[in-house]
N, C-alpha and C positions, 0 to 999 in steps of 0.2 A: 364395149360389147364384145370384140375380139378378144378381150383378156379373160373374159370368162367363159366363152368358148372353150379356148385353149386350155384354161385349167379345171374345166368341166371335161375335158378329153384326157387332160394327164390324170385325174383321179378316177376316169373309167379302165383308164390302163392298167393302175394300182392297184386298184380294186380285183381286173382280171386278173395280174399279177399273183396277189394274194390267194386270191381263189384257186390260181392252177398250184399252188405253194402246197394248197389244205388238202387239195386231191390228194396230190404226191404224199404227202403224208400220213392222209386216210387211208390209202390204199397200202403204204409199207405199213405201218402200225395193225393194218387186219391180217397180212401177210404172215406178220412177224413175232405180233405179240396179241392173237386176239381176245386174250383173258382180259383186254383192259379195255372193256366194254364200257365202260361210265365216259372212260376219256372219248372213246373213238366216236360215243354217241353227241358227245358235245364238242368235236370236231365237227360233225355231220351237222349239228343245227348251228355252226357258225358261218359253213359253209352254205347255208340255205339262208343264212340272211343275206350275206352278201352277195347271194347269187341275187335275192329279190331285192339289195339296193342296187347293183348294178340296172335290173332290167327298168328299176324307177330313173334312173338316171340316160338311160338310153330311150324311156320312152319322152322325157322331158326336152333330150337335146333335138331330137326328130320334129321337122317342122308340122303342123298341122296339113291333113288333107283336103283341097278345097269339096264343097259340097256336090 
């Protein structure tokens, strides 16, 4: 049960990881070259999956609230 805790935590870190990665990236690439509009917008919806599997994965590890 601990081991998947833990690696349910190192893959929410990875996740955020990646995520602050795509930002950083989104934001130079509109900065920098925003004629490459197709790219930047399929940045932006990979960045919005993983924002929405992180938040599944954060509501999953949170224990339930009693009634």
């Amino acid at each position: 049960m601990e081991e998947n805790l833990r690696s349910a935590n190192r893959r929410l870190i990875e996740l955020r990881m990646e995520h602050a990665d795509l930002d950083d990236t989104i934001d130079r690439l509109a900065h920098h070259a925003p004629e490459q509009e197709l790219l930047l917008r399929r940045l932006k919806k990979k960045r919005l999956q993983l924002r929405d599997h992180i938040a599944l994965l954060e509501s999953a590890s949170q224990p339930d609230e009693p009634a």
